[in-house]
TORKOL-59645 format. One record per residue (C-alpha): x negated, y, z; residue in one letter. Coordinates in steps of 0.02 Angstrom, whole numbers, padded with zeros to 5 digits, always signed. Layout:
<pts>
XYZA...
</pts>
This chain:
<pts>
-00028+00638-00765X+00087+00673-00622X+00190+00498-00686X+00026+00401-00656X+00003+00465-00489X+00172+00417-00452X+00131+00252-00518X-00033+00258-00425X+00038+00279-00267X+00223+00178-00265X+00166-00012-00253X+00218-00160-00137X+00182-00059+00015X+00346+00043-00010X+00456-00084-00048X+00390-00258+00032X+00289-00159+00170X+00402-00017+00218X+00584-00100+00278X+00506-00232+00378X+00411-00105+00492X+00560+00018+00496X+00664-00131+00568X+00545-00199+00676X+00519+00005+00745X+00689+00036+00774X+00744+00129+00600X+00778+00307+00636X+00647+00312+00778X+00529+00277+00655X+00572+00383+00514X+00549+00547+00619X+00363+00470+00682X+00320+00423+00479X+00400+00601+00418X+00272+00691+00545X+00130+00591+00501X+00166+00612+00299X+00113+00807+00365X-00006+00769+00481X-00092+00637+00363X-00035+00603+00187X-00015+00784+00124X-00171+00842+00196X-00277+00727+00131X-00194+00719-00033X-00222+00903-00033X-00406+00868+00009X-00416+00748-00133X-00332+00867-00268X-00453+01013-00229X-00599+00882-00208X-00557+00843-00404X-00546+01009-00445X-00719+01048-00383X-00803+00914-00436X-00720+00816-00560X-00760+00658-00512X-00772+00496-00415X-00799+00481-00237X-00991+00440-00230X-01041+00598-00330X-00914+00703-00244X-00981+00642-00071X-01155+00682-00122X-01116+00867-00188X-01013+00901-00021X-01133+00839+00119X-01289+00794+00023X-01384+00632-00048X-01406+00552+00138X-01217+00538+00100X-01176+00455-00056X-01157+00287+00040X-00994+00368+00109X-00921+00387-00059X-00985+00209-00100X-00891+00132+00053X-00720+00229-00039X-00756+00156-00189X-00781-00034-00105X-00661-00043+00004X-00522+00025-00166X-00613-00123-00258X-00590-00264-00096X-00383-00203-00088X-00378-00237-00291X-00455-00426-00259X-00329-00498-00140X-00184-00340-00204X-00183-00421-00385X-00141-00586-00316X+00002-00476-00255X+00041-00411-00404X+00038-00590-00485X+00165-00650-00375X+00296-00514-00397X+00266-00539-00602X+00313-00743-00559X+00451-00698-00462X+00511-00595-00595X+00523-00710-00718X+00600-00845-00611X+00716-00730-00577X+00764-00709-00766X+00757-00905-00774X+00865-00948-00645X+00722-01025-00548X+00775-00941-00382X+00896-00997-00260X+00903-01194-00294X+00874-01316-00154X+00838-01249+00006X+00776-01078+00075X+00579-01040+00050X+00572-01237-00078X+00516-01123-00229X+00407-01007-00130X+00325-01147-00032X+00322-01252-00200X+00206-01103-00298X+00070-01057-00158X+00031-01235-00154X+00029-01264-00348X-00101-01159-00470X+00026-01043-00507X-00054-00914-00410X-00217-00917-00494X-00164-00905-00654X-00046-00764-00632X-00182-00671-00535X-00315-00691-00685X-00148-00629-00787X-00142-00458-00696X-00315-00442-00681X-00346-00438-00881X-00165-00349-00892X-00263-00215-00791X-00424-00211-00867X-00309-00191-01024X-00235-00050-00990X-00410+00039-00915X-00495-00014-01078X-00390+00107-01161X-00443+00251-01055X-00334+00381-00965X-00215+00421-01113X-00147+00237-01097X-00141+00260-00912X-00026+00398-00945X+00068+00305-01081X+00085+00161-00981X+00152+00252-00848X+00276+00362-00938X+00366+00212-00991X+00356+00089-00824X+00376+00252-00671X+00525+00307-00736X+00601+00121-00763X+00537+00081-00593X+00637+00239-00528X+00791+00176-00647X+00786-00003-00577X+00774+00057-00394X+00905+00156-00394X+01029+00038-00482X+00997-00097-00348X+01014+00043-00224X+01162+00087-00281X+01226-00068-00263X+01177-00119-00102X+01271+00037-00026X+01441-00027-00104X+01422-00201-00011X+01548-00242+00118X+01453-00188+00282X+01311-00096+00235X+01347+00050+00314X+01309-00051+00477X+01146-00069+00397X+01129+00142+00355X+01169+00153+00525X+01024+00046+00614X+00917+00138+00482X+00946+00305+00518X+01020+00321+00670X+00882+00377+00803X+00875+00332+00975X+00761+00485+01037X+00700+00397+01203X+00626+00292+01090X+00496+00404+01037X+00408+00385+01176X+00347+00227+01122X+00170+00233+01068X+00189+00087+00932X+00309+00171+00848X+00190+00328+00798X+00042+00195+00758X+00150+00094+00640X+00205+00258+00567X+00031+00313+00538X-00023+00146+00478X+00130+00141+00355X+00087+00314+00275X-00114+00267+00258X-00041+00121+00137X+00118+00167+00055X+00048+00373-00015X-00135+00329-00053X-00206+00450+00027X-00381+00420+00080X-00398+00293-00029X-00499+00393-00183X-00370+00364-00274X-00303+00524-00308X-00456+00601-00331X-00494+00489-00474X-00325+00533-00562X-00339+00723-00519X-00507+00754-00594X-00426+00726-00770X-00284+00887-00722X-00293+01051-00824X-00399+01190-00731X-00210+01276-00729X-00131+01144-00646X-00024+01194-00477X-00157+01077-00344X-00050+01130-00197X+00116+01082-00275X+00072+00929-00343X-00014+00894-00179X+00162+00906-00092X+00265+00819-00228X+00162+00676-00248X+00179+00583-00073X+00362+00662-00059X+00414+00559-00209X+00305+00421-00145X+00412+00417+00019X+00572+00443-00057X+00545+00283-00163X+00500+00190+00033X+00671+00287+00092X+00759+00202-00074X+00678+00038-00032X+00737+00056+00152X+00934+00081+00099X+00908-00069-00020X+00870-00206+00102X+00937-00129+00257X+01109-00139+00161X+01073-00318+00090X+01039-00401+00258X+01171-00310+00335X+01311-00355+00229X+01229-00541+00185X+01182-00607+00322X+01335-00602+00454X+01438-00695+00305X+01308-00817+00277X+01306-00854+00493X+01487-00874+00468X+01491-01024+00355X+01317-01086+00440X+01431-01096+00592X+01524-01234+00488X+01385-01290+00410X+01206-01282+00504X+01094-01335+00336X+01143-01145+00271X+01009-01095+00366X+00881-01231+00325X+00709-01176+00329X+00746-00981+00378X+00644-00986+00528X+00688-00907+00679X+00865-00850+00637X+00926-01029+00612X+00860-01084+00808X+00947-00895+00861X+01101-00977+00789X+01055-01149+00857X+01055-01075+01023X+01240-00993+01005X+01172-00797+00951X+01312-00689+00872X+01268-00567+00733X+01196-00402+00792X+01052-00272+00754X+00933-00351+00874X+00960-00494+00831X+00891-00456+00627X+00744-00368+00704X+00711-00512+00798X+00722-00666+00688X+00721-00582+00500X+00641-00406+00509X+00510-00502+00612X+00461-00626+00465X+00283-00573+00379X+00315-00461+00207X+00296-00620+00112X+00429-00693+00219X+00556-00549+00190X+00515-00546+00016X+00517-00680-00067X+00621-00803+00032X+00754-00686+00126X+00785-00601-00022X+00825-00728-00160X+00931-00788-00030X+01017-00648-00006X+01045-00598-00168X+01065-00780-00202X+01258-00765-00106X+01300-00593-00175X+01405-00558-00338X+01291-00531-00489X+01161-00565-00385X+01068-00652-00510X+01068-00506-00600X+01021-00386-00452X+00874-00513-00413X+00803-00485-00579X+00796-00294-00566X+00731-00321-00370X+00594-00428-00433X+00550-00326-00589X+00532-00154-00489X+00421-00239-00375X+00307-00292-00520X+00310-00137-00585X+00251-00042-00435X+00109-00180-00402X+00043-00156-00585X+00028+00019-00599X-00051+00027-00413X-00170-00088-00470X-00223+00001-00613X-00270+00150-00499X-00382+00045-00416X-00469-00036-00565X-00499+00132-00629X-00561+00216-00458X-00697+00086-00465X-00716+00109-00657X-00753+00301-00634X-00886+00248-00491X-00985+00136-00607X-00979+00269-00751X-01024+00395-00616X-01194+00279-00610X-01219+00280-00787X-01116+00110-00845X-01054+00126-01007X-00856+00123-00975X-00822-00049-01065X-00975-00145-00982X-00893-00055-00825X-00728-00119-00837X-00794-00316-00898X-00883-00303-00712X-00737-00243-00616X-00615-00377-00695X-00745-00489-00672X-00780-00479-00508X-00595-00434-00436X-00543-00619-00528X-00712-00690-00428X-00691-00617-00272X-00498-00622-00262X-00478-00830-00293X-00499-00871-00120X-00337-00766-00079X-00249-00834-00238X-00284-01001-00147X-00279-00984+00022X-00152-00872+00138X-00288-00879+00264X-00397-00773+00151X-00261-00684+00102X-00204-00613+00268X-00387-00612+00335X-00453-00478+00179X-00272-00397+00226X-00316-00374+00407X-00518-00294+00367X-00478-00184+00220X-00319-00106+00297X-00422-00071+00447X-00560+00004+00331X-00444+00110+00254X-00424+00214+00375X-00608+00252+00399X-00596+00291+00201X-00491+00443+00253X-00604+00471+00399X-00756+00497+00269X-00668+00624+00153X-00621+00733+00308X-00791+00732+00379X-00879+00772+00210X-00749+00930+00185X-00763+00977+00354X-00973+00980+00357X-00957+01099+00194X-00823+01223+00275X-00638+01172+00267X-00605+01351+00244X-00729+01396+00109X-00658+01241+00036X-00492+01289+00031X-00508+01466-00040X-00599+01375-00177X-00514+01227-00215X-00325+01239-00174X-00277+01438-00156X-00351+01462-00323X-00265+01595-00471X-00152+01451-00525X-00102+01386-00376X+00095+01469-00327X+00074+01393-00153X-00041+01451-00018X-00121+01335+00090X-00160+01420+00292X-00261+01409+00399X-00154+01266+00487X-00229+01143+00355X-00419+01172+00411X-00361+01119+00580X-00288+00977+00517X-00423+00921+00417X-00545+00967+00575X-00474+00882+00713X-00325+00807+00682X-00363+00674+00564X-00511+00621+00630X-00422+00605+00783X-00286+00501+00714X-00411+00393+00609X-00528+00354+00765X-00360+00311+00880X-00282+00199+00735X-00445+00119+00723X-00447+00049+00906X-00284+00043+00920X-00264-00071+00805X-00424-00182+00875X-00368-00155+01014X-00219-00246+00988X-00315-00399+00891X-00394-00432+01060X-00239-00416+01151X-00190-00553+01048X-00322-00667+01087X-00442-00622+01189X-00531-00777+01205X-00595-00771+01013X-00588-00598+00980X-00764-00580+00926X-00772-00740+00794X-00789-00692+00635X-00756-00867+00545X-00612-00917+00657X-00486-00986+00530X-00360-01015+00656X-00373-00812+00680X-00388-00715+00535X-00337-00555+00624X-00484-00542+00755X-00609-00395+00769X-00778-00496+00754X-00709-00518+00571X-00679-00345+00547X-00856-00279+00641X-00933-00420+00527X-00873-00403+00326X-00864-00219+00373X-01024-00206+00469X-01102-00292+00305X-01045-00173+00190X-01094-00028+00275X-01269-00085+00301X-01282-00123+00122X-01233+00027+00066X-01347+00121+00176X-01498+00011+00120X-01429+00051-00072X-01403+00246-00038X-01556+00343-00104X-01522+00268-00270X-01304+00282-00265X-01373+00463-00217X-01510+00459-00389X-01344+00405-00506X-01244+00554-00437X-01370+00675-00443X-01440+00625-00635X-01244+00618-00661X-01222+00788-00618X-01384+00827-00710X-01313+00754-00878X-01158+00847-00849X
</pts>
């Protein structure tokens, strides 16, 4: 079970998501702010989830409801929904890494000019069709039950772990990439002072370790009553982050060793740089290589950007990098499958949790992720927008599970969930505080923070909720949010009459 959580939790976030805001946060700078905030977020709650699963063996609107009462199950519903919203637009992820993969293998990649295939497939149907593909790959998979989870993820975990780590291993040998290493981990400690840094570091470990999400607590209520919570608790998001570490090294070395070639001959020859954006008008304008100069121009490109037009391209002028592609491209898949999986089956467990047979359960889920995820399989607009509100509501995900542990007692809850007889590890006193003050405090100062910075942005239609010319404003957020919320509270005394005559019929 521990390979499915692995599975669960390593997914585009750690290696689309995680190098492009370690550049753009000056590397090493930013891996001291993320390795604080996997202990001052991730492991906490993950620990929180664990023992939640322990006690209740459940999903999160029943385990909401026995924690804090039925006035609560909405709580545990807004989990559950905002899990299900990710899995609409996150499968039209997944679809793309899956095409990629296989033009990869086809020699698709790397003819005609930079970004022609990318731009070519989001305007064609391509994306549609290979997000209905992942979406009934999913509901495959969850139709089997947690046994195929675990089969599933026995075989694609530890070839994800095999593929990374050959690619790895290969972009450390490139000429140059230790120039890359260096920007990555060397740390300039005045830096630290710099109050985006710790945000994007926080922000980074709510997506790339799942925790908050329900995620875990889904997976965990299937463990053995033996079963080491506080252990597991600390080796899940460690080998979560070590994959994001292995993705950093990968691309950090790439670009580093790629790219100050490739200026070289565009130097000669300006159309090498056709369509890459802002580092062909940085050359334009007589830039040398240098380390600002990537964060500027290519880790500043959107993860779609870095993904899947830098990197062809890069590969594209390396030797065997054909070959190296295909293994990029296939890990990537790999992570975005079994991520999505979790999801499907978080929402799964919620619907069985109010009495759905499992099959009918799963038919509505892939039913209405397909339905609900088409606009962002057509439109980036969508895409980004649903990216922008459910990241944001995320956070207030993690916010609900520490508020429901701390109104029954973090300590009582400790003693009884995580220092149990089996458990080699002893969780302190430190971790009630934690749980307390600390992440509440973290998830209400992410929240505006990152508001805050949408209306920074543009303040003159912050509060528009249908502004397609900005997808990233607050009124959007206060709106699909603010509908959700109050539909779940008009829906809570019966989500809270499932869980109880759940519980009852345990």
């Amino acid at each position: 079970m521990m390979l499915a959580m692995l599975g669960m939790a390593v997914g585009t976030g750690n290696i689309w998501r995680f190098p492009r805001i370690a550049a753009k946060n000056g590397g090493g700078e930013f891996l001291v702010a993320w390795l604080a905030f996997l202990l001052l977020w991730s492991v906490p709650l993950i620990l929180l989830e664990f023992g939640l699963a322990r006690k209740t063996r459940s999903g999160p609107v029943r385990a909401m409801v026995r924690l804090m009462g039925p006035k609560w199950a909405w709580t545990g519903a807004f989990v559950v929904w905002v899990a299900a919203a990710i899995a609409c637009y996150y499968s039209v992820v997944a679809g793309w890494t899956a095409r990629y993969a296989v033009a990869a293998v086809a020699g698709e990649l790397g003819g005609g000019s930079p970004g022609s295939f990318w731009a070519a497939f989001t305007n064609s149907g391509w994306p549609l069709l290979c997000h209905a593909g992942m979406i009934a790959a999913t509901a495959a998979v969850v139709a089997k039950g947690v046994t195929a989870i675990e089969r599933v993820a026995r075989v694609l975990v530890p070839t994800l772990l095999v593929l990374v780590v050959i690619v790895v291993a290969r972009a450390v040998t490139l000429p140059g990439s230790q120039a890359g290493l260096a920007y990555l981990f060397g740390i300039d400690w005045s830096g630290l002072t710099n109050a985006r840094i710790w945000i994007e570091a926080l922000t980074q470990n709510a997506w790339d370790t799942g925790a908050g999400w329900g995620l875990v607590l889904c997976y965990a209520a299937w463990q053995r009553d033996r079963e080491d919570t506080a252990l597991n608790a600390f080796v899940l998001p460690a080998g979560n982050n070590l994959i994001s570490l292995l993705a950093g090294i990968m691309v950090f070395c790439t670009v580093f060793s790629v790219v100050p070639p490739l200026l070289d001959r565009a130097a000669d020859d300006p159309a090498q740089l056709d369509g890459l954006g802002s580092l062909s008008q940085a050359v334009s304008d007589g830039e040398a290589f240098s380390a600002d100069l990537m964060q500027r121009t290519v880790f500043s490109e959107s993860n779609t950007g870095i993904t899947f037009i830098w990197m062809p391209e890069l590969f594209r002028t390396m030797p065997y990098g054909r070959f190296f592609m295909t293994l990029f491209f296939a890990a990537l898949a790999m992570a975005a499958f079994t991520s999505l999986v979790s999801m499907v089956e978080v929402v799964t467990r919620a619907l069985e949790d109010a009495g759905f047979a499992r099959r009918k359960a799963i038919r509505a889920v892939a039913l209405g992720a397909f339905l609900l995820g088409i606009p962002s399989a057509l439109s980036m607009g969508v895409f980004d927008n649903q990216d922008w509100v459910w990241g944001v509501a995320l956070i207030l995900s993690g916010l609900f599970f520490a508020l429901a542990v701390g109104r029954y007692g973090t300590r009582k809850f400790r003693e009884e969930t995580l220092n149990h007889e089996h458990s080699d590890i002893r969780i302190g006193s430190w971790w009630d505080f934690v749980i307390r003050a600390v992440v509440p405090f973290e998830a209400v100062v992410l929240t505006v923070w990152l508001l805050f910075q949408s209306w920074r942005d543009n303040p003159d239609g912050w509060l528009t909720p249908f502004d397609a010319a900005n997808v990233f404003n607050v009124g959007t957020v206060l709106f699909q949010v603010g509908v959700v919320v109050v539909a779940l509270l008009l829906c809570n005394r019966r989500l809270a009459a499932s869980a109880r005559a759940a519980d009852g019929a345990a």
